[in-house]
C-alpha positions as CSV (number, residue, x, y, z in Angstrom):
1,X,-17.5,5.2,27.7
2,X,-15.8,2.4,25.8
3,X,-17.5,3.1,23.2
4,X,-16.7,6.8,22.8
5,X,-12.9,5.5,23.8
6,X,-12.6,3.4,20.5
7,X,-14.3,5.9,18.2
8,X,-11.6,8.6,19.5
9,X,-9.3,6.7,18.9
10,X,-10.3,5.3,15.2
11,X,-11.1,9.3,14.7
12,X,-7.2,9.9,15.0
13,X,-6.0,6.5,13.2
14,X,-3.9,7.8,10.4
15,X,-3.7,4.5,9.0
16,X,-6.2,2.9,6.5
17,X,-6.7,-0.1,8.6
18,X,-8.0,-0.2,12.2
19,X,-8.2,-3.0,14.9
20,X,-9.9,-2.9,18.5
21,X,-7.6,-4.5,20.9
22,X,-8.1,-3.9,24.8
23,X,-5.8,-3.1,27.4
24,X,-5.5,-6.6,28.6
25,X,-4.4,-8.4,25.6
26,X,-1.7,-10.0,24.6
27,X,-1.1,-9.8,20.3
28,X,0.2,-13.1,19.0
29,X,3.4,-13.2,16.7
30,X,2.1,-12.6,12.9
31,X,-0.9,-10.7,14.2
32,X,-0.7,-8.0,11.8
33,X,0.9,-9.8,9.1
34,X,-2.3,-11.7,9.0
35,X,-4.9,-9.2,9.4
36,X,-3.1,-7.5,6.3
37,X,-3.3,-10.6,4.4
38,X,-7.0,-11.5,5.3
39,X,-8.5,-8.2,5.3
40,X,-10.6,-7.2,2.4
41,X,-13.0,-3.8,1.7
42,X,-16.6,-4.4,3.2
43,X,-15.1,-6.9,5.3
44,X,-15.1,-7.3,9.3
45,X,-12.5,-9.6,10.5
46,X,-12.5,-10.6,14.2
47,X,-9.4,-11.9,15.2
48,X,-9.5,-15.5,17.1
49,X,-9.1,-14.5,20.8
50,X,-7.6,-17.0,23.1
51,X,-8.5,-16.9,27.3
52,X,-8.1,-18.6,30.1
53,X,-11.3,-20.8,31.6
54,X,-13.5,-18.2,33.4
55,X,-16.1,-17.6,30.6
56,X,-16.8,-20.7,29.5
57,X,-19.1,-19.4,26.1
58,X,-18.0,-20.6,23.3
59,X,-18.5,-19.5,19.8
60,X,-16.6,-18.4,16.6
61,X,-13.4,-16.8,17.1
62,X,-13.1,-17.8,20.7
63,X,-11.1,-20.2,21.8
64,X,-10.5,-21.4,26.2
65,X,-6.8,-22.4,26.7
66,X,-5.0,-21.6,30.2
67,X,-1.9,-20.0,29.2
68,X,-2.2,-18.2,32.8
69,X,-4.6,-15.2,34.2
70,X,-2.3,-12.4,35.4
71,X,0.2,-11.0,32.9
72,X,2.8,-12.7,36.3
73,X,1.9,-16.2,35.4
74,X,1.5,-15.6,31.6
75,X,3.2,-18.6,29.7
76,X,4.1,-16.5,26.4
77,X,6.3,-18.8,25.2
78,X,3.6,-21.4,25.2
79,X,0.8,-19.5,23.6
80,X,3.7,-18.1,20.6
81,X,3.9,-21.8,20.2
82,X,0.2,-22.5,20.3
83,X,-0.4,-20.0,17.3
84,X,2.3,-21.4,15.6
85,X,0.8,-24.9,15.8
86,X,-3.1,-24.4,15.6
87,X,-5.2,-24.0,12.1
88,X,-5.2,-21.5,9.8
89,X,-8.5,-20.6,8.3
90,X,-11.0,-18.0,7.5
91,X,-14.1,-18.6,9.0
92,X,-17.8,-17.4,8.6
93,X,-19.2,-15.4,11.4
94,X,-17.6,-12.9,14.2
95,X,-19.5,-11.1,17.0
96,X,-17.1,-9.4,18.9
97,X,-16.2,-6.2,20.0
98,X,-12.5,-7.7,18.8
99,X,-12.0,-7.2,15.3
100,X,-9.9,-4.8,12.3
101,X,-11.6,-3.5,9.1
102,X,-10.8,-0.5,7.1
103,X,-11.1,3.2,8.4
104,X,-13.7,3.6,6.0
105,X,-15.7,0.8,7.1
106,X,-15.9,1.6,10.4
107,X,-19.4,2.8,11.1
108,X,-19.2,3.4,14.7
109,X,-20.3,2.3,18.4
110,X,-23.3,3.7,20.1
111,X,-22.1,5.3,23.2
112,X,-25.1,6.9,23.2
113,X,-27.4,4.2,24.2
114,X,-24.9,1.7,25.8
115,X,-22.1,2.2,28.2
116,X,-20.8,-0.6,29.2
117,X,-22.6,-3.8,27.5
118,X,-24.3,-4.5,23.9
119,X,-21.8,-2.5,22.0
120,X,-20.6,-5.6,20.0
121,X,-23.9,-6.9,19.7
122,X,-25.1,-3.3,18.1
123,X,-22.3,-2.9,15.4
124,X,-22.6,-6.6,14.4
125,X,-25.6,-6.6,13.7
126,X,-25.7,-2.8,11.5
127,X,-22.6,-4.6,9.8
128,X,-24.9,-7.4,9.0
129,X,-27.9,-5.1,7.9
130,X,-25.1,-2.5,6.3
131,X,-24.3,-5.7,4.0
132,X,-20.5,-6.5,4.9
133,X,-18.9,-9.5,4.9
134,X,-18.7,-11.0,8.7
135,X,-15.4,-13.1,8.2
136,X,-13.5,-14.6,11.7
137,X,-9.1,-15.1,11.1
138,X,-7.5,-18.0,13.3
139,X,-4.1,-16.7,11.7
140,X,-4.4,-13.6,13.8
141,X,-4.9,-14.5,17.8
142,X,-4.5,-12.5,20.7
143,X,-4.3,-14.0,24.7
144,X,-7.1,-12.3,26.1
145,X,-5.9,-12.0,30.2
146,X,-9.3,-11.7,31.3
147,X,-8.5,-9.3,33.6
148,X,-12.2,-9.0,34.4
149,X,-11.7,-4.9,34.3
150,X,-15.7,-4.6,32.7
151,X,-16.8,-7.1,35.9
152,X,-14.3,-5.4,38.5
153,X,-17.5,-4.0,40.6
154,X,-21.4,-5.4,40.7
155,X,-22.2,-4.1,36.9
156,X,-25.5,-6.3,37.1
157,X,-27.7,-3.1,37.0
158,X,-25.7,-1.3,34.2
159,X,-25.8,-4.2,32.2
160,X,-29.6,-5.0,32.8
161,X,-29.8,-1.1,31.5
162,X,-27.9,-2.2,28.1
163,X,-30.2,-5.3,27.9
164,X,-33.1,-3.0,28.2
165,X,-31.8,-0.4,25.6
166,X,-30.9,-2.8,22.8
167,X,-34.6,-4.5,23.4
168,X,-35.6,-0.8,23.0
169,X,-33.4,0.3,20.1
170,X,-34.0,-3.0,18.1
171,X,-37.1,-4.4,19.3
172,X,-35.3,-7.9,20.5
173,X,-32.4,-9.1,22.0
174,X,-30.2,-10.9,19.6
175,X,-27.4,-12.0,21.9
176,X,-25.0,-15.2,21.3
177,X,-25.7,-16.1,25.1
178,X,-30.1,-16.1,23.7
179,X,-31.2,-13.9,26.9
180,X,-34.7,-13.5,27.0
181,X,-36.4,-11.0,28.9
182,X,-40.2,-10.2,29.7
């Protein structure tokens, strides 16, 4: 699963910082300068990801700006001058699966109970129970090419079955797109 992907791979970091990146991103110039500069112990930091407009959800440390779809029509040259131009800040929050935090703050997805979906929603929220720091970088940004690899076949039922499993796990569904289910 994705899930057990990351965690291999965070297993056999040998650095003291990690960040989840996926295949289909592109890392912005200063990327890692500023994760190094932002980064603090008991911190999560999501990095502000950038994509083009086929999710339209919005929230904090997203941003929708059509630099292309297909890494054949990707305009690098204007999203290395969009980071350059756009604000610099910290901000309060993050959600995503995409973010960087120590090795030793890394507590781990659930692969376990979700295979596909939820797995950002999960580890946010034990960060949030754990007591870290939820913080969200615009200095570091990645173009996100949306390559739609998670939504490549009909997923509906598999993520129904991760709905269903964080309701079970949790109780309720606490999801930045406020799904309810009977």
């Amino acid at each position: 699963t994705l899930s057990e992907a990351y965690n291999l791979g965070v297993s056999l970091a040998t650095q003291e910082i990690i960040a989840l990146i996926h295949n289909d991103m592109f890392i912005g110039e200063g990327f890692v300068e500023a994760l190094l500069e932002d980064l603090q112990p008991n911190t999560i930091l999501t990095y502000t990801r950038v994509e083009p407009p086929v999710f339209n959800d919005i929230y904090t440390g997203k941003e929708i700006m059509d630099f292309g779809f297909y890494l054949n029509d990707f305009n690098k040259n204007e999203f290395i001058s969009y980071c350059k131009s756009s604000p610099q800040e910290i901000l309060e929050g993050g959600s995503q699966l995409f973010f960087s935090c120590y090795k030793d703050d890394y507590i781990g997805l659930d692969g376990d109970t979700f295979t596909v979906f939820c797995e950002d929603d999960d580890i946010h929220l034990r960060y949030r129970l754990a007591g870290y720091n939820m913080k969200v970088t615009t200095k570091a940004k990645v173009y996100h090419l949306v390559s739609k690899t998670s939504r490549k076949n009909d997923l509906s039922q598999i993520e129904q079955e991760s709905n269903l499993n964080f309701i079970k796990k949790w109780g309720f569904r606490n999801s930045i797109h406020n799904v309810v289910y009977k």
